[in-house]
N, C-alpha and C positions, 0 to 999 in steps of 0.2 A: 449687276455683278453680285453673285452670291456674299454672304457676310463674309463666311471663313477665307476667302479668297483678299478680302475688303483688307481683313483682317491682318493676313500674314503680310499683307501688301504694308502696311501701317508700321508694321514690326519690324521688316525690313528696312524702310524709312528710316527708323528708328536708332536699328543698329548701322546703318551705314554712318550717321551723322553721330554718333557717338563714336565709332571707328575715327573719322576726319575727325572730332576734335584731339581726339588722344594721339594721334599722328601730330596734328600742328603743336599741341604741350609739347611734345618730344622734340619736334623742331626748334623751339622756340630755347626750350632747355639747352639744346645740343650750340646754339649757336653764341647764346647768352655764357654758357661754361666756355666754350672754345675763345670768344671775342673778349672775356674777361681776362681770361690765362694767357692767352698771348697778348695784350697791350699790358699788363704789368709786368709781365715776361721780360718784353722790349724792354721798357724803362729801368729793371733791374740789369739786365745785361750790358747795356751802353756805358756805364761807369762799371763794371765788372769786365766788361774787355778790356778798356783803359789801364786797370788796375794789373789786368792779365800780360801788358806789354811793358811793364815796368821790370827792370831788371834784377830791382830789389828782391830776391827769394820771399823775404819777411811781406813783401806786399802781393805778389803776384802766385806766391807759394800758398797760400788759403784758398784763393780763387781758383786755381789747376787742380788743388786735390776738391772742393767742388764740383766742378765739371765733369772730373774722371768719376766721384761716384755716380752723379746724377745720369749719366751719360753710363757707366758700366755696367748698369743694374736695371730689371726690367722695369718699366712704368708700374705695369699690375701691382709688380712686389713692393716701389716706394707708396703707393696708394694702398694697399693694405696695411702699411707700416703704420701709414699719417694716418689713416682712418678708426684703423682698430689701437692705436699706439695711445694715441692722443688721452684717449678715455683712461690710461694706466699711469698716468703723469699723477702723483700723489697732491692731493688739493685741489685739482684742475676743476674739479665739479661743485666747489663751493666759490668758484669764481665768475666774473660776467665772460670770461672766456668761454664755458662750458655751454652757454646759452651761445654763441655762435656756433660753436663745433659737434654741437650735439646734432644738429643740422646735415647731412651728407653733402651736400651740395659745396660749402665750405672747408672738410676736408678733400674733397677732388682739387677744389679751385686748387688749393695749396699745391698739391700734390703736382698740377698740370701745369701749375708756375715756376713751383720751381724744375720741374726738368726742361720747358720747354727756355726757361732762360738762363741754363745749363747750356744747352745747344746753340742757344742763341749769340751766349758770350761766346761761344768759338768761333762762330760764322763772321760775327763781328772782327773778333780777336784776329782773324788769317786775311779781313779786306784792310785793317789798318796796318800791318805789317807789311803788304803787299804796297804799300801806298808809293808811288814812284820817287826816288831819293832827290831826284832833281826837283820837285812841287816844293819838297819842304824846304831844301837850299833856299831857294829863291823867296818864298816866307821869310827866310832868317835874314835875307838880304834886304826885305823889307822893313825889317826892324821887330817881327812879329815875337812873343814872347812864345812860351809854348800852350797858353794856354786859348791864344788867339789862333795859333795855328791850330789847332784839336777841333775848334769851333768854326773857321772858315776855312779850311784847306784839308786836313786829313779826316776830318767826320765826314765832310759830305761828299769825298773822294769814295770812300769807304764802303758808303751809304749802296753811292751806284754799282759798285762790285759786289754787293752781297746781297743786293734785291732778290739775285735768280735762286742760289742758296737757301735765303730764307723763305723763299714762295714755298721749297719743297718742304720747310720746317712746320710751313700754316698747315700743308696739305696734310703730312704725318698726323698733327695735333686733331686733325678734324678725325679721320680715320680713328685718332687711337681712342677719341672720344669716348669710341663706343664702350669701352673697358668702365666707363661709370655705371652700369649699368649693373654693375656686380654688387655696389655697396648704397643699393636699394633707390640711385638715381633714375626716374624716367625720363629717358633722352628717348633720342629716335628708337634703338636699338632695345630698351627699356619698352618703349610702347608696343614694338612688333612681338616680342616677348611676352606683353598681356594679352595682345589679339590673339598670338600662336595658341594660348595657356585656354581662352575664351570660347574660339572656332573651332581650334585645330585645324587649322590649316596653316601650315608652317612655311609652303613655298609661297601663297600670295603674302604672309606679314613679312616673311623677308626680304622674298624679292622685290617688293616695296620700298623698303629701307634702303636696301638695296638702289635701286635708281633714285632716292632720296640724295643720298651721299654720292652720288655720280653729279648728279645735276649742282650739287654746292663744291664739287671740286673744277666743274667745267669753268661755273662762276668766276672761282676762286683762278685758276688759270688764265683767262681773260682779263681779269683785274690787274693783273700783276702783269702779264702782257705788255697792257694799254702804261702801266706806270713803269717799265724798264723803256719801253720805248721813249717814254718820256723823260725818262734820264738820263740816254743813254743819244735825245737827237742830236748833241754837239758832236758826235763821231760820224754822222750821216754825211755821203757825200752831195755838194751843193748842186742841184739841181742846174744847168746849164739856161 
């Protein structure tokens, strides 16, 4: 085999497996930001829908205008706000604050926490209000206080009517992911962006990423599937 041949053959090697690594960084980023933001997401929302069905104005009045903003306004524009905002807070750069948020990565996370558990309190907020009148009677009849009933009867009531809800809230977050890419994050959408900028070839890094984010919403569909199903077998009828 000729050298130049030997040669270009080596280099192509080369950039191929430097392509797949910056493909898997980007994956790895995309799923670590997404699986971050949605489980604190979750944990903020659950005592924030709570709070949301209290009839008190003074308690459930903070948490609706919450919602309404994080929910009325685009992602991109609250993630420009926290990102570029953050750095204009007077002081913030002579504190150990600034040493995390100087970071891009930790302004998204915030960014993608708090809207997706913005959404999430509502999703929550309409399976506990939904919760059938007669479960919680029969609670009261048990002697259950209300904070017994929240924890065994109307949270897990809740749970199973907003699984399907919230699978679409994962799928959104994954999708809108890609929007970290703007404030210098390499996610997936980030890495196809340096191959496009590299090769030029803009339809293979995309449409790459492209069936990237198909294949982790397929996933992600199936998962949720297998776990509504599993919620949902005491309504199956009994096999004969």
């Amino acid at each position: 085999m000729p050298d130049f041949i030997a040669q270009w053959l080596n280099q192509n090697d080369i950039f191929t497996a430097m392509t797949i690594m910056e493909y898997w960084d980007g994956l790895v980023t995309t799923v670590h930001l997404v699986f971050l933001s949605l489980v604190i997401g979750l944990v903020v929302a659950v005592p924030l829908a709570i709070m949301r069905t209290v009839r008190n104005p003074l308690v459930s009045g903070p948490v609706w205008l919450y919602t309404y903003l994080f929910r009325g306004t685009p992602l991109l524009i609250q993630l420009y706000i926290i990102y570029y905002g953050l750095a204009q807070i007077e002081g913030i750069q002579e504190t150990f604050w600034w040493e995390i948020f100087r970071e891009p990565f930790y302004p998204a996370l915030l960014a993608f926490t708090l809207n997706t558990a913005a959404y999430t309190t509502e999703i929550i907020r309409g399976a506990i209000v939904s919760t059938p009148h007669g479960e919680i009677e029969a609670a009261k009849a048990y002697g259950m206080n209300w904070f017994l009933r929240m924890r065994r009867i109307v949270l897990p009531s809740a749970a199973r009517r907003a699984v399907q809800a919230y699978s679409n809230e994962v799928i959104f977050m994954l999708h809108a992911s890609a929007i970290a890419s703007v404030v210098t994050i390499v996610d997936l959408t980030g890495a196809a962006r340096n191959i496009y900028s590299r090769f030029y070839a803009p339809f293979d890094a995309f449409l790459f990423v492209a069936l990237l984010y198909m294949l982790l919403t397929f996933a992600l569909v199936f998962a949720f599937r297998k776990l509504e199903n599993h919620l949902l077998k005491h309504q199956r009828p009994l096999s004969s």
